[in-house]
C-alpha angles and dihedrals in degrees: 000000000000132000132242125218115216104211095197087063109044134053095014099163089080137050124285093245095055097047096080094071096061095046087057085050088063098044104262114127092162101085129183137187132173118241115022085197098051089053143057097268100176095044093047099047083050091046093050093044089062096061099047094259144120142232092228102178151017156155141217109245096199103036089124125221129316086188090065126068080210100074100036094115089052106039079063102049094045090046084053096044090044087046091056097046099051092044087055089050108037102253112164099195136021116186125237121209133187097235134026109255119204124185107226101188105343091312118106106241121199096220107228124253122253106253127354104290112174115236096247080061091042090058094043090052093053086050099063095034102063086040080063085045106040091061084057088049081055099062082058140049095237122126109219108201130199114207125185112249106208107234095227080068108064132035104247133034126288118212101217097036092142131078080223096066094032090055084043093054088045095052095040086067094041088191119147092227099058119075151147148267121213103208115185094198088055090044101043093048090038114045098326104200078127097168093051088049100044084045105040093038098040100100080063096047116108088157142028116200109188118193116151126241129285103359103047086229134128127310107277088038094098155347107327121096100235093180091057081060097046095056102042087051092054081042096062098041093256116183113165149093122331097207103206092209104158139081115256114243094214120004131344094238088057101044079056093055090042089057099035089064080056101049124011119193089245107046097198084067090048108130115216093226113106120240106273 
């Protein structure tokens, strides 16, 4: 396994820029952020490459709706443009999400579709949108990833807020380069039933993001059983990416050592205590 530092999470009384350094102090070269276009993409790949890391995952902040004919045009040119992007910099997985989400004044806003389309004509929609996207995901390296936005989160209704529908859109493309995350804060404020998720939906599963509820803190901040997760992913053989996608509760060194008791890089060496 490795983790993976979101730097719009931690470290937040400093620029975003100079975030990176103090993550590799701590040991965590796999870094994420939210919208490449929102930030200084250049600047911050350079920056991480210095440090021996790398920007690890993003996603595009205004790549409009696939749940929406209207923005067809548009859900293709900014995949294109994101592909490319993330190709020239070394970026190993974007996120694909079923409705463009926007933050008015510090609330994430599900931006409303362009006419009344049903939900049975949204879907379909989506469908045949990734399949146009996905033979453009073919001419790169790139993993594009769904992962299921729980709908208490955001004003405004996303399309694809189950890990139901987010495992059947998955399936439905049967491509090897799309895949899915399987994120506990989303899960267990949207539906929880985390170990039948995580079991019936593994084969599925190319990342894991933990952040407890309903704090979106570290692991041992609130009501998930943390400990429950760690052992049926050591269970089911699982090897991938620990998204940190949370915000620590104290400092960022001791969130570390709080997750680190959960889920230790190397899961044969894992300790049943809880993290103090």
């Amino acid at each position: 396994m490795h983790y993976t530092g979101y730097l719009d999470f931690w470290f937040r009384d400093r620029p975003l820029i100079e975030r990176v350094e103090p993550f590799v102090a701590l040991g965590i070269r796999h870094l994420n952020v939210f919208f490449w276009r929102q930030v200084p993409i250049a600047r911050l790949v350079a920056e991480c490459r210095r440090h021996g890391a790398q920007l690890y995952s993003t996603f595009d902040g205004d790549m409009g709706s696939l749940a929406d004919p209207g923005d067809n045009d548009k859900t293709y040119r900014s995949w294109a443009e994101s592909l490319e992007m993330a190709e020239r910099f070394g970026i190993s997985v974007l996120y694909i999400f079923s409705n463009q989400i926007e933050v008015q004044n510090g609330i994430e806003v599900v931006r409303r579709l362009s006419g009344n389309y049903g939900e049975a004509e949204q879907y379909a929609n989506l469908l045949a949108q990734t399949e146009r996207i996905l033979k453009l995901v073919e001419q790169t390296s790139v993993e594009v990833r769904v992962e299921c936005l729980n709908r208490f989160h955001f004003l405004g209704r996303v399309l694809v807020d189950s890990s139901r529908l987010a495992a059947d859109w998955v399936r439905r493309m049967n491509h090897p380069q799309f895949r899915l995350t399987f994120d506990t804060y989303h899960q267990q404020r949207g539906s929880g039933d985390l170990l039948w998720t995580l079991e019936t939906y593994f084969d599925l599963i190319s990342g894991v993001h933990i952040g407890d509820v309903p704090t979106r803190q570290e692991p041992g901040t609130g009501e998930i059983n943390f400990v429950n997760i760690r052992r049926r992913l050591h269970d089911l053989g699982y090897d991938g990416e620990i998204g940190l996608e949370f915000s620590p509760s104290t400092t960022e060194a001791d969130a570390l050592a709080r997750t680190r008791r959960l889920f230790p890089l190397h899961l044969d060496e894992e300790e049943d205590a809880p993290p103090a």
